[in-house]
C-alpha positions in Angstrom: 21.2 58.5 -45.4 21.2 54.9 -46.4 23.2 54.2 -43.2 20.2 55.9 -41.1 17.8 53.7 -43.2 19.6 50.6 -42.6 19.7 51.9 -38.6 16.0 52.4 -38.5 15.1 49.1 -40.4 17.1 46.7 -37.6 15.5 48.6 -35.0 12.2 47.9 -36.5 13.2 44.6 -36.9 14.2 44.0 -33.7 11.3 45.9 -32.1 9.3 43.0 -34.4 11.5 40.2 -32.8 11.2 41.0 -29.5 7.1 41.8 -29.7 7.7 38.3 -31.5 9.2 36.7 -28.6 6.9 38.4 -25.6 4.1 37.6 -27.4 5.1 33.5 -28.1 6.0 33.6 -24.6 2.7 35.1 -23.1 1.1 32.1 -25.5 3.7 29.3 -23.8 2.6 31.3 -20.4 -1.0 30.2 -21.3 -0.1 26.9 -23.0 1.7 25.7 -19.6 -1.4 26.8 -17.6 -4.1 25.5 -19.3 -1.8 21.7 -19.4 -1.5 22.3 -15.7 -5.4 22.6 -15.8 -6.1 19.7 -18.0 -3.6 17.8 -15.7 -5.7 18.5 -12.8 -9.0 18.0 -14.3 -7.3 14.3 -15.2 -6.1 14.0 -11.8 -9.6 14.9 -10.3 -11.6 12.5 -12.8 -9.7 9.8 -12.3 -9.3 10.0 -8.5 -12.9 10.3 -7.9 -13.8 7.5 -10.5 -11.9 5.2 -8.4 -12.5 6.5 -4.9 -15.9 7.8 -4.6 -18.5 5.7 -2.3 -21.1 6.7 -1.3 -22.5 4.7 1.6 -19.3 4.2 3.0 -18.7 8.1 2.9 -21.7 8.7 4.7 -21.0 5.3 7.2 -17.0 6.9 7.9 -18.7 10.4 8.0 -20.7 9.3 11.2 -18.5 6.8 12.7 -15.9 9.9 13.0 -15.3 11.3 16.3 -15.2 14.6 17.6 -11.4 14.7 17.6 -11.1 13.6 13.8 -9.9 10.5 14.6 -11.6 7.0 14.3 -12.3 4.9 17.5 -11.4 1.2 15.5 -8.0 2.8 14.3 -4.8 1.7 16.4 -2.9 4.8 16.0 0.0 3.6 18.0 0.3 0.7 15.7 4.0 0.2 14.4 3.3 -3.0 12.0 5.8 -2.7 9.0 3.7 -4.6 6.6 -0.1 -3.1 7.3 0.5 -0.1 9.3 -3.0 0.7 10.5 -3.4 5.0 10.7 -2.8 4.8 7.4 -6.4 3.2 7.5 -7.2 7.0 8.1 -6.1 8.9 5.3 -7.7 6.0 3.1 -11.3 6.8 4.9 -10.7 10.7 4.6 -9.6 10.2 0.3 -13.1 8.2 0.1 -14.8 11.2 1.9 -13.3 14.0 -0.1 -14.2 11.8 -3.5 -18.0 11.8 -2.3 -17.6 16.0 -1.1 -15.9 16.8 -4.9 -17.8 14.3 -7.0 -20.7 16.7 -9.2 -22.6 13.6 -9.1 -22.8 12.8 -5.7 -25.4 13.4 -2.8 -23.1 14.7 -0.7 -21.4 17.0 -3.4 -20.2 20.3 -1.7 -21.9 19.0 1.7 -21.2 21.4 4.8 -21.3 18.3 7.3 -19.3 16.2 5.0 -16.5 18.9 4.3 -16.1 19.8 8.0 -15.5 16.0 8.9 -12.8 15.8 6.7 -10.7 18.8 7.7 -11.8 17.5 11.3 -9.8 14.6 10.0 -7.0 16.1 7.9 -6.1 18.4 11.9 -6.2 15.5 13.9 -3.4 14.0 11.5 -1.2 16.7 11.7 -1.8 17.7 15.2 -0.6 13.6 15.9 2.1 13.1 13.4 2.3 9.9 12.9 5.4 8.3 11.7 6.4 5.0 10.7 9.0 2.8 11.6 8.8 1.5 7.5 10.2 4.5 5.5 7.9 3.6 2.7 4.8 4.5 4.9 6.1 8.1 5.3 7.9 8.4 2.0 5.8 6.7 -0.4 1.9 6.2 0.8 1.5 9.5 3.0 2.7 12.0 0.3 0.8 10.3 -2.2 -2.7 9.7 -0.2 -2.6 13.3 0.9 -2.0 14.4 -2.8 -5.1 12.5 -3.9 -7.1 14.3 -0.9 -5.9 17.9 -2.0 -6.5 17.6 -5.4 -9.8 16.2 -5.3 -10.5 18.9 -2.5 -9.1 22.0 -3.6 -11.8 23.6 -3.2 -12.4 22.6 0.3 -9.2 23.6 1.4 -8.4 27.1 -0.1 -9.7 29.2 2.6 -7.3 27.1 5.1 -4.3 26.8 6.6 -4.3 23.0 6.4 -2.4 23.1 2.9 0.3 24.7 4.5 -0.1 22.5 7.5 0.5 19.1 5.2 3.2 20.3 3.2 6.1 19.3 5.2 4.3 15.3 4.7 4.2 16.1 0.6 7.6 17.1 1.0 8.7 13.8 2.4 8.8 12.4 -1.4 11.9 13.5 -3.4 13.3 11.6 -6.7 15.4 8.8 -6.2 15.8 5.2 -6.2 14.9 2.5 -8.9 11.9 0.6 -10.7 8.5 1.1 -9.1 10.1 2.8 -5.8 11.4 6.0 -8.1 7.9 5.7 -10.1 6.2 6.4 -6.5 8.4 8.9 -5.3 8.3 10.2 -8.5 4.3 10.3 -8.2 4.4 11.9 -4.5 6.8 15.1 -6.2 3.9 15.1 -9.0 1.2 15.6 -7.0 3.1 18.8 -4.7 3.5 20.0 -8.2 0.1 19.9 -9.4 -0.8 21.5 -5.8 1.7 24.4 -6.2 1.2 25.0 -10.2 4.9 24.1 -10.7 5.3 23.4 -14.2 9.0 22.5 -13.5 8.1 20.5 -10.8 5.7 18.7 -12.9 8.1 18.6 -16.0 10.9 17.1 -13.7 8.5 14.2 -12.2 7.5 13.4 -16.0 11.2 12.7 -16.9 11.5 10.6 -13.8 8.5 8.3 -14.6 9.5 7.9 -18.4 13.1 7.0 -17.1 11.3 3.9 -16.1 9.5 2.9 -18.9 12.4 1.4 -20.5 14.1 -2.1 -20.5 16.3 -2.5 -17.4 19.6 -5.0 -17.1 18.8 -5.4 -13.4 15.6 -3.2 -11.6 12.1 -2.4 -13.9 11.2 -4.4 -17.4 13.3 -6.7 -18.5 13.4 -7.9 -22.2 12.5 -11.3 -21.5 9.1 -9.7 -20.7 9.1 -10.0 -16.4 9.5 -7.2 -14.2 12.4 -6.8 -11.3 12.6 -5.4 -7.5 15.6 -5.5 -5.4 17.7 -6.6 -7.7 17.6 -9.4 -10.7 14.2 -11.2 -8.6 10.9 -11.8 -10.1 8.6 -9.0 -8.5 5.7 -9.6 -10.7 2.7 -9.6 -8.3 3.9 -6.8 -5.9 5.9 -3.9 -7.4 5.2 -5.3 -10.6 2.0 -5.2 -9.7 2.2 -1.6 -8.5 4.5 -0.5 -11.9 1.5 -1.7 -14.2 -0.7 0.1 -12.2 0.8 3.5 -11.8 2.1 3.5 -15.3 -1.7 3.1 -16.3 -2.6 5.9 -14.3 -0.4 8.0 -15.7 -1.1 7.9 -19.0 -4.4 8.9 -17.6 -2.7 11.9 -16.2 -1.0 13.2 -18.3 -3.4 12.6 -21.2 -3.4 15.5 -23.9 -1.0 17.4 -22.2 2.6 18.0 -22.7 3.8 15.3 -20.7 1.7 12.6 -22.2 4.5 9.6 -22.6 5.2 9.6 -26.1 6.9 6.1 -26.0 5.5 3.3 -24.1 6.7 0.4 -25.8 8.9 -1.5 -23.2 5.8 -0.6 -20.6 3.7 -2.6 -22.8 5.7 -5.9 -23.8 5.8 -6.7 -19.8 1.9 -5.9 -19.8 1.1 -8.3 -23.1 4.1 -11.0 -22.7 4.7 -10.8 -19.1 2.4 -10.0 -16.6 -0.8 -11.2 -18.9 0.6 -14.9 -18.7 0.4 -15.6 -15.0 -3.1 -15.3 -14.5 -5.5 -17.7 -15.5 -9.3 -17.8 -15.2 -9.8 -15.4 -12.0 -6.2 -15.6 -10.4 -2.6 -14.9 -10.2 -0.2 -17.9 -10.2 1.2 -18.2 -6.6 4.6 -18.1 -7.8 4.8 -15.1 -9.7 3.4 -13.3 -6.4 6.1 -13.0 -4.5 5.7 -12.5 -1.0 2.5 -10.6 0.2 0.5 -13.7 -0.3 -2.4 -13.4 2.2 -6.0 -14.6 2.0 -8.1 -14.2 -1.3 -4.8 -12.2 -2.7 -4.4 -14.3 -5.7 -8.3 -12.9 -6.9 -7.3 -9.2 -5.8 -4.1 -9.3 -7.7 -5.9 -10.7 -10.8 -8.7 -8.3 -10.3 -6.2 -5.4 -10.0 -3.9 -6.4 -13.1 -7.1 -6.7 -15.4 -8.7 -3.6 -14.3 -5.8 -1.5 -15.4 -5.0 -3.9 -19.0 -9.0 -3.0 -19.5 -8.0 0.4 -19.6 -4.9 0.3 -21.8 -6.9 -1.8 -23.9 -9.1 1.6 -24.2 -6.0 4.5 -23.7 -3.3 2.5 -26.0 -6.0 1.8 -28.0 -3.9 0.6 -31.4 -3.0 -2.7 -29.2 -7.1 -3.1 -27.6 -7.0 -6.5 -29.4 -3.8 -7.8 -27.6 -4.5 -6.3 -24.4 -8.1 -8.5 -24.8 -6.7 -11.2 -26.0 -5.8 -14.7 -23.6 -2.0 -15.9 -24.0 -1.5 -19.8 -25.3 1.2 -20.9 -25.9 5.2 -21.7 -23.8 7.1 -18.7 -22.9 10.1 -18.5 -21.2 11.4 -15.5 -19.1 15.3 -16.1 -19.5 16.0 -13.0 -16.9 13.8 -14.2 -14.3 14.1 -18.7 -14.9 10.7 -19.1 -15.1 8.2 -20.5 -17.5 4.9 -21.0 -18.1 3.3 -23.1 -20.4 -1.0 -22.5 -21.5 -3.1 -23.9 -23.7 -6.7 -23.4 -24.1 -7.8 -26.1 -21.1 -4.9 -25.4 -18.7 -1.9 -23.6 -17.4 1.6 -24.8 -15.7 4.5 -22.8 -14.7 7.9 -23.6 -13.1 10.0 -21.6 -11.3 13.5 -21.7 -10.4 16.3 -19.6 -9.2 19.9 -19.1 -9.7 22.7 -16.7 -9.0 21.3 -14.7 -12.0 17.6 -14.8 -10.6 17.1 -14.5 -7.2 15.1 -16.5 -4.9 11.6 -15.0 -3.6 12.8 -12.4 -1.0 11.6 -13.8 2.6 11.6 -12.5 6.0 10.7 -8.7 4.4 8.9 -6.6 7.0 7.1 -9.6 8.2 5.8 -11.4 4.9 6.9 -14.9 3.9 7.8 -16.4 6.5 7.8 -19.5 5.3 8.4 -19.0 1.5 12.1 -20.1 1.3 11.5 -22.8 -0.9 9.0 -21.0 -3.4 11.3 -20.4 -6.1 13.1 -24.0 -6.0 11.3 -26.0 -8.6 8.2 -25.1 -7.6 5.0 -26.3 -10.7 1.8 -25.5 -10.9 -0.9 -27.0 -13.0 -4.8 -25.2 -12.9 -7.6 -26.6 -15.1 -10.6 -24.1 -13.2 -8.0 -21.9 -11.2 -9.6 -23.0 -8.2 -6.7 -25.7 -7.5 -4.3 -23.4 -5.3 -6.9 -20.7 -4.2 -6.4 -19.8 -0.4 -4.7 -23.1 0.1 -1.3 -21.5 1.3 -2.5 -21.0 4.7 -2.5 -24.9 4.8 0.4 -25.9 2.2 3.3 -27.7 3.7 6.0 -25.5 2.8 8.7 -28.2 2.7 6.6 -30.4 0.1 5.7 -27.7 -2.4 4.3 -28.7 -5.6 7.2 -30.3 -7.9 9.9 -29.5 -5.3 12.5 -32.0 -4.1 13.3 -30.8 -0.3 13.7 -31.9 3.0 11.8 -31.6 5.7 13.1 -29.1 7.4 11.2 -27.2 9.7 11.1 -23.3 8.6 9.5 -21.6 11.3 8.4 -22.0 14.8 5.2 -20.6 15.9 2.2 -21.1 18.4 -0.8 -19.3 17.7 -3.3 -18.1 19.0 -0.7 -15.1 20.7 2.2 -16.1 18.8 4.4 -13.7 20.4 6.8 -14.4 18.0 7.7 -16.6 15.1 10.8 -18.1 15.4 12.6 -18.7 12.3 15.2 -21.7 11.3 16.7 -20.7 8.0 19.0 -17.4 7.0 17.8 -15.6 4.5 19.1 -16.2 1.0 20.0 -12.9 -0.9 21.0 -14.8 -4.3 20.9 -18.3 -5.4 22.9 -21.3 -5.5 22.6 -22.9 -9.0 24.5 -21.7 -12.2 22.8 -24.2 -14.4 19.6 -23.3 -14.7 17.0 -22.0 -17.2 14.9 -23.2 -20.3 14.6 -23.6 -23.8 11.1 -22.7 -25.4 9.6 -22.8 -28.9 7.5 -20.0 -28.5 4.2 -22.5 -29.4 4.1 -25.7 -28.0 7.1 -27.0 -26.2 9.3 -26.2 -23.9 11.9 -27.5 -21.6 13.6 -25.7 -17.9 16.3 -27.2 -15.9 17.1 -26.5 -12.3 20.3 -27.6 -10.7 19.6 -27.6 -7.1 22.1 -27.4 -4.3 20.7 -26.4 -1.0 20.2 -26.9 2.3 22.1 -30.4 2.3 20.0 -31.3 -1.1 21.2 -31.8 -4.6 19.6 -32.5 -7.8 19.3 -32.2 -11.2 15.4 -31.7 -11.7 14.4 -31.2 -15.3 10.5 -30.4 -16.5 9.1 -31.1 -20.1 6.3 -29.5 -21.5 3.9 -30.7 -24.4 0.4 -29.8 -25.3 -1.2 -32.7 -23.8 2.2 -33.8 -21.0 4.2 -32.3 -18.7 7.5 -34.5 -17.8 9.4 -34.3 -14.8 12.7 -36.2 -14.2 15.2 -36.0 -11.6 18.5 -37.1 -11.3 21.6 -36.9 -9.2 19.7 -36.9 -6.0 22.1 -36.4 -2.5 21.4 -35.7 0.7 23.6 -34.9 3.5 20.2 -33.1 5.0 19.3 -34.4 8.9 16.1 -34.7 7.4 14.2 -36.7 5.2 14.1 -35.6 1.5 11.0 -35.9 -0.6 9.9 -34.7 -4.0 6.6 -33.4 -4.3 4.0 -34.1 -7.5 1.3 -32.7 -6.2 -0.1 -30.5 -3.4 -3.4 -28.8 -4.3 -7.1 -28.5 -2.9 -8.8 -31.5 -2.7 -11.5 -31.7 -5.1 -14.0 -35.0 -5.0 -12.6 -38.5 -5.3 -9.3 -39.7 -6.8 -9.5 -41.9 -8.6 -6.2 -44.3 -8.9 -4.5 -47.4 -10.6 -1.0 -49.0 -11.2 1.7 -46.3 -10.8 -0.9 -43.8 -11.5 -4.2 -41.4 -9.9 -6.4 -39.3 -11.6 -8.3 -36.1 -9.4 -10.0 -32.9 -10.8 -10.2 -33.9 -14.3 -6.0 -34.3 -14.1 -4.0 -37.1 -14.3 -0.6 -37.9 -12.8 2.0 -41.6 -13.5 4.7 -42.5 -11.8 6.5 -44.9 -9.6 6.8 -44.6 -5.4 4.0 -42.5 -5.7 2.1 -42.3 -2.6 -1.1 -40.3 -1.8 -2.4 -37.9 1.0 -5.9 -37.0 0.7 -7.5 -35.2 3.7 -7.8 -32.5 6.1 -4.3 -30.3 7.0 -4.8 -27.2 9.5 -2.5 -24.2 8.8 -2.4 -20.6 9.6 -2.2 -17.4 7.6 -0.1 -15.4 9.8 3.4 -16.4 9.0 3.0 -15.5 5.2 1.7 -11.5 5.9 3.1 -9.5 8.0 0.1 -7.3 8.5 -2.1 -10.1 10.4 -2.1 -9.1 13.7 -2.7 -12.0 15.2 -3.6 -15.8 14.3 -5.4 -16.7 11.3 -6.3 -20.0 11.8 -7.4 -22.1 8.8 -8.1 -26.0 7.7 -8.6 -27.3 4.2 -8.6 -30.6 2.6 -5.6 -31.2 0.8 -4.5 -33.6 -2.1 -0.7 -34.5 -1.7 1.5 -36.9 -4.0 5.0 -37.8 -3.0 7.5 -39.6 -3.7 9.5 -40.3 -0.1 13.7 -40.3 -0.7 14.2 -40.6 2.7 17.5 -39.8 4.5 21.3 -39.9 3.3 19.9 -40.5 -0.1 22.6 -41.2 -2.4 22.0 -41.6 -6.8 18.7 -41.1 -5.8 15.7 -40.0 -8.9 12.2 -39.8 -10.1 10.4 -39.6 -13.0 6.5 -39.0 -13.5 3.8 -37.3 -15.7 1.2 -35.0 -15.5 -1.6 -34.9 -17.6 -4.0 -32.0 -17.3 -6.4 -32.6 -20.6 -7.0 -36.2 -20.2 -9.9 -38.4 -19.8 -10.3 -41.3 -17.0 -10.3 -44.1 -19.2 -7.2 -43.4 -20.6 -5.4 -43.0 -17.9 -4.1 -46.7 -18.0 -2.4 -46.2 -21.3 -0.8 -42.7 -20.6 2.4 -43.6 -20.0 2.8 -45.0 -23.9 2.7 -41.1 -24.7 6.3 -40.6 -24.3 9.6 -42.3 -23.9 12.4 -41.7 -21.3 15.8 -41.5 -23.5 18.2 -40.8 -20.3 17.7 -39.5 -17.0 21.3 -39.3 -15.3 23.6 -36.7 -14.3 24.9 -36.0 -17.6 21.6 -36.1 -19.7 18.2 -35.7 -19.2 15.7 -36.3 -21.8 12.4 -37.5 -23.5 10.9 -38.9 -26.7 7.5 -37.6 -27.3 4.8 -39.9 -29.3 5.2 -37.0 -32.5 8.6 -37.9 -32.6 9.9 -34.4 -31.0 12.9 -34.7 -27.9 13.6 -32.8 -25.7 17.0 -32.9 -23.6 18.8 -31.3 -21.1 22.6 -31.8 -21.2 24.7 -31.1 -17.9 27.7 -31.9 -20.0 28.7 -32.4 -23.7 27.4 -35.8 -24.8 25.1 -37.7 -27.0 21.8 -38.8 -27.4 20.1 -40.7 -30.4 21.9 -39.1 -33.2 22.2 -35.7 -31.6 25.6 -34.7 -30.3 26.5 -31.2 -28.2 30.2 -29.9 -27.6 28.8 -28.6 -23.5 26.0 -28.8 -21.1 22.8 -27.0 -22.7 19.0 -27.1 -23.3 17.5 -27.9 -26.5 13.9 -29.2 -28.5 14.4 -30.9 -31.6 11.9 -31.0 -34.2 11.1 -32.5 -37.8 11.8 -28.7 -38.6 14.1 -27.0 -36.3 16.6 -27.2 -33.9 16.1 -25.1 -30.4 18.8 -24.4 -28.4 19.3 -22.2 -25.1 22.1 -21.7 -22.5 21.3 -22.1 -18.8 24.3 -20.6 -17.6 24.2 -17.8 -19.6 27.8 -17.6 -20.2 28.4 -19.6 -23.3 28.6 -18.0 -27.1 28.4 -21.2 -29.2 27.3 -24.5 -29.2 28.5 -27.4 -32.1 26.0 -29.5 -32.5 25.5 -32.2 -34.6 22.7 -34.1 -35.7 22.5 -37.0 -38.2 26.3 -36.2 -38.8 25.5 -32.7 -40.3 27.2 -30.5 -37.7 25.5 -26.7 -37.0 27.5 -24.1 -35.2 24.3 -22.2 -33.2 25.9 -18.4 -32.1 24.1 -17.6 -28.7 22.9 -14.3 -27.5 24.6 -12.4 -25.0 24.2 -9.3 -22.6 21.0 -9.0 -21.7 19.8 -11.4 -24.3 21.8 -14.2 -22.9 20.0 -17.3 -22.2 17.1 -16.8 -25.0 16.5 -19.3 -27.1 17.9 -19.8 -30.7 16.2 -21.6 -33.5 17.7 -22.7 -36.5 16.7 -24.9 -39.3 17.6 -28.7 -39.7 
C-alpha cells in the first residue's frame, strides 16, 4: 500500500509540474507578445514623431504620378554617394507618417493611402539596385521597415508585404561598428514585421555587441569613435552610431530587450562626440569626409537632437548630457585634441600609423581632403569662422599645416566630366611619433612628426587658457613644390588689424615672424568634397590667410608663432611677453609659460632647464605635478628627473597606451 501511495503522490506531483510548466509557458507566450506589441507601438511613435509632415505629405501626394513614380526623380541615377530613387522611399515614409499619425488631417485618408501603395508597386515593379551595396543593404531594408511598420494597417489586405520582402531580406548580421548596428536594425525591423521574437532577440544581441569599447572599429576608451579601421569617424558613422543607439533605447524601451548596460555608448556621447561642436557646429576636422554645404550645422543639429533625448531616456546623466565641455582632452586612439574654454575652442589633428588619415577618394567624397588630418588647428570664438568656407579653402594651405603646394586634383567645372586626381590614396599614416599629453583642465601639448609627400617636420602645438603655441622644427623639403606653413585660413570677418610680427582679426590675435597676410576674395567649388553633387557648385568667399612661405629645397627650416583667441587689441603689442621659447630643434621642443608651467616635446632623451628624460616623450610640468605621455605608444617607462630627484613614471599599455600619466613632484 505505501508503495501505491508513494506511486499516486509523484504522479500528482508531476501532473502539478507539468500544469506548472504549460501554464508559465502560456504566460511567457503572452509576455513575448505583448513586448513585441510594446515594441511596435515604440517603433510606430517614434517613426511618426520624426517623419510626419504634413504639407509636404499633401505637396508629394499631388506631385505623384499615375505610375507611382515622381517626375523630378532620376531613377536611372547610379551616384554612389547620393543615389537619387532612394529620394522615393524617403517621400513615401513621410506619406505613410501623415496616413498612420491619429493626429493628422490625413489620418486613415483613402487618397493618401492609395498614393502610397501606388508608390510602394512602382518600386518593386522597377527594382532598382545600386551599384553602392550600402544603398541596397543598409538604406532600402531599413526605409521600407519604417514604411511597414508605420503602415500596417494599410498594407494587411495586400500582397505588397510579400512583394518587399525579398528587399527586407537584403539585411543579414555581419560586419563591424555602425555597419553591423544597421544591418542589425534592417533584420529588426523584418522581425517586428513577421512577430519573430527570435529574430528580434537575435538583432538585440547584435546591437548590444556594439555598445562596448573596441581595440580597432566602434568606441574607443579614449572617448572617439572608429570606421574602417583605427580612423577618426566621428561626424559620419559616428554620427550615425550616436544616432541609432539613441533610437534604440527608444525601441526597445520597457521591453525585454531594453539595453541593460550602456555605459561605453555613453562616455563617447559625454567625452567624445560632445567636444567637437561648439556654438551651432561640428569642427571640420572631426567630420570626416561628407563635408558638403551647411553640413557642419546639420551634423551639430543632428548630434544634439539625439543627446537631448538621452538627456531625457538615460535620465540619471540629464545634467552631463546638458552640460558644455571646458577644458583639454586628448583622444590618445584617434591623435587628436581639442582644447575649450568658456570663450573659444581649438583642436589639432594628426595622424600616424596608429590613427589613420581621413579616408579620401570614398564613393566620390573628399576629393581634396588628403591633407585634413596633417596638423590641421582650428580656433572658433562665434563658430562662424570655418562655416561653409571649404568650398573656397586652399587645400594645400590648411590651417596650421606645413605642406607644399601640390596640386590635389584637376577639375573644370561647369561639366566637369571628371576630376582628375594627383595623389594615391593613403590607407595608414606615415609618422610613429605622434600624440599628446593633456592635464585634463588646462594644458595640453600634441606632437606631429610629419614625413610626406617630400615634406618633413617636427610640428609641435601648446595649449594654455589664454595661448596656443606652435613651433616647428626640422623642416625638409625634397618637394617640386614650394612648402608653406599655414597660421591661419578662415572667413574673413571685418578689418585686420596688424603691427610688428603680429595681426589681430575677429576678436583673435596671432605673433609671429615671416608672417604674411592674404585678405580677399578666393573662388572655389563644392563638388570635389561630395560625391553626391551632380554637377558644379560654384562658390566665392572672402578669405583671411596667414603664411609663413618656406619656399623650395628647404633645408633646417622652422617657425614659431602664437595664437591668442581671448585677447584685447591693445594688448596685442605686448603678447609675445606671455611665454618663453626654451628650444625648438629636432631634439626638443618646448615653452615657458608666464605661470611658470613648461611644456616640452622630446624627440629624443635630453634635457631642458632642470628636467631630464631617458627617451623621446611628451610631458607638462607643474608647481604640482608631473604629466607624462608616449607618442609612440610603445614605451613602458620613462626616468625622469627633475631638480636631481629622479621619478620612474610606469606607462599604460594595450589599449591604454599613449594616455597620459600624472604623478606628483
Amino acid at each position: 500500500m505505501k508503495i501505491f501511495h508513494v506511486i499516486i503522490l509523484m504522479f500528482f506531483m508531476f501532473f502539478a509540474m507539468s500544469c506548472h510548466a504549460a501554464n508559465m509557458s502560456r504566460k511567457n507566450k503572452q509576455s513575448v507578445m505583448e513586448d513585441l506589441k510594446q515594441l511596435k507601438q515604440n517603433c510606430c511613435l517614434f517613426m511618426r514623431q520624426k517623419y510626419f509632415n504634413y504639407q509636404q505629405s499633401l505637396n508629394l501626394m499631388s506631385s505623384l504620378q499615375s505610375d507611382g513614380s515622381w517626375k523630378d526623380i532620376d531613377y536611372k541615377c547610379q551616384n554612389l554617394s547620393y543615389w537619387s530613387p532612394a529620394t522615393h522611399l524617403t517621400r513615401l515614409r513621410i506619406m505613410t507618417a501623415a496616413w498612420s499619425s491619429k493626429n493628422s488631417p490625413l489620418y486613415h485618408s483613402s487618397e493618401l493611402g492609395a498614393a502610397v501603395k501606388r508608390g510602394i508597386e512602382f518600386w518593386v515593379k522597377e527594382k532598382r539596385y545600386s551599384k553602392n551595396w550600402w544603398w541596397n543593404d543598409i538604406f532600402v531594408p531599413m526605409t521600407l521597415g519604417h514604411i511597414f511598420i508605420m503602415g500596417e494597417d494599410l498594407f494587411k489586405d495586400t500582397s505588397l508585404m510579400q512583394s518587399v520582402m525579398p528587399y527586407l531580406e537584403q539585411a543579414k548580421f555581419g560586419m563591424t561598428g555602425q555597419n553591423r548596428i544597421w544591418l542589425a536594425k534592417g533584420v529588426l525591423f523584418k522581425a517586428i514585421l513577421t512577430n519573430n521574437d527570435k529574430l528580434v532577440e537575435q538583432a538585440a544581441k547584435e546591437m548590444t555587441a556594439e555598445i562596448v569599447y573596441s581595440d580597432c572599429e566602434g568606441i574607443r576608451v579614449d572617448g572617439s569613435f572608429h570606421q574602417h579601421g583605427p580612423q577618426l569617424q566621428f561626424g559620419n558613422y559616428g554620427l550615425s552610431y550616436l544616432g541609432n543607439i539613441t533610437v534604440l533605447i527608444c525601441y526597445f524601451a520597457d521591453t525585454r530587450w531594453a539595453f541593460s548596460e550602456i555605459a561605453p555608448f555613453r562616455d563617447m556621447v559625454l567625452n567624445g562626440m560632445k567636444w567637437t561642436l561648439w556654438r551651432d557646429v561640428m569642427d571640420i576636422s572631426a567630420q570626416g569626409r561628407q563635408i558638403k554645404q551647411d553640413s557642419q550645422k546639420e551634423k551639430n543639429k543632428n548630434i544634439r537632437n539625439s543627446i537631448a533625448l538621452l538627456a531625457e531616456k538615460d535620465s540619471d546623466f540629464a545634467a552631463e548630457y546638458l552640460q558644455e565641455p571646458v577644458g583639454n582632452k586628448m583622444f590618445f586612439n584617434s591623435d587628436y585634441m581639442i582644447h575649450r574654454t568658456k570663450n573659444f575652442y581649438a583642436s589639432f589633428r594628426a595622424n600616424s600609423v596608429k590613427a589613420y588619415p581621413v579616408e579620401t577618394y570614398i564613393i566620390g567624397d573628399n576629393l581634396l581632403g588628403r591633407y585634413l588630418s596633417d596638423g590641421v588647428m582650428q580656433i572658433m570664438r562665434s563658430g562662424n569662422e570655418y562655416f561653409n568656407v571649404a568650398g573656397c579653402w586652399e587645400w594645400n594651405r590648411l590651417p596650421g599645416t606645413t605642406l607644399p603646394a601640390m596640386p590635389l586634383v584637376k577639375y573644370n567645372p561647369p561639366h566637369a566630366p571628371e576630376v582628375k586626381i594627383f595623389t594615391p590614396t593613403r590607407v595608414k599614416g606615415e609618422s610613429v611619433f605622434t600624440g599628446g599629453v593633456s592635464d585634463n583642465c588646462k594644458y595640453g601639448a600634441m606632437v606631429y612628426s610629419m614625413n610626406l609627400d617630400g615634406v618633413k617636420a617636427e610640428k609641435a602645438v601648446f595649449f594654455a587658457d589664454d595661448i596656443i603655441i606652435a613651433l616647428g622644427s626640422g623642416i625638409e623639403s625634397d618637394s617640386p613644390y614650394p612648402v608653406a606653413t599655414t597660421v591661419e585660413q578662415s572667413l574673413l570677418c571685418g578689418k585686420v588689424e596688424q603691427g610688428e610680427n603680429w595681426f589681430y582679426h575677429n576678436n583673435i590675435g596671432y605673433s609671429g615672424k615671416n608672417i604674411s597676410l592674404f585678405a580677399g576674395k578666393r573662388k572655389g567649388d563644392w563638388k570635389p568634397l561630395w560625391g553626391g553633387y551632380k554637377k558644379s557648385v560654384p562658390d566665392e568667399k572672402e578669405i583671411f590667410q596667414l603664411t609663413i612661405e618656406h619656399g623650395k629645397n628647404v633645408r633646417n627650416g622652422s617657425y614659431e608663432y602664437a595664437i591668442y583667441p581671448d585677447i584685447k587689441l591693445n594688448d596685442m603689442p605686448n603678447a609675445v611677453k606671455s611665454y618663453q621659447v626654451l628650444a625648438n630643434n629636432e631634439t626638443v621642443q618646448a615653452i615657458k609659460l608666464k605661470n611658470g608651467i613648461i611644456m616640452a616635446i622630446f624627440h629624443k632623451q635630453g634635457k631642458i632647464a632642470d628636467f631630464v628624460t631617458d627617451s623621446a616623450g611628451a610631458f607638462i610640468i607643474t608647481d604640482e605635478k608631473i604629466f607624462s605621455a608616449d607618442p609612440t605608444q610603445k614605451k613602458h617607462v620613462f626616468n625622469l628627473t627633475l631638480n636631481k630627484k629622479a621619478y620612474k613614471i610606469l606607462l599604460p599599455t594595450g589599449r591604454f597606451a599613449g594616455q597620459t600619466v600624472a604623478v606628483a613632484r
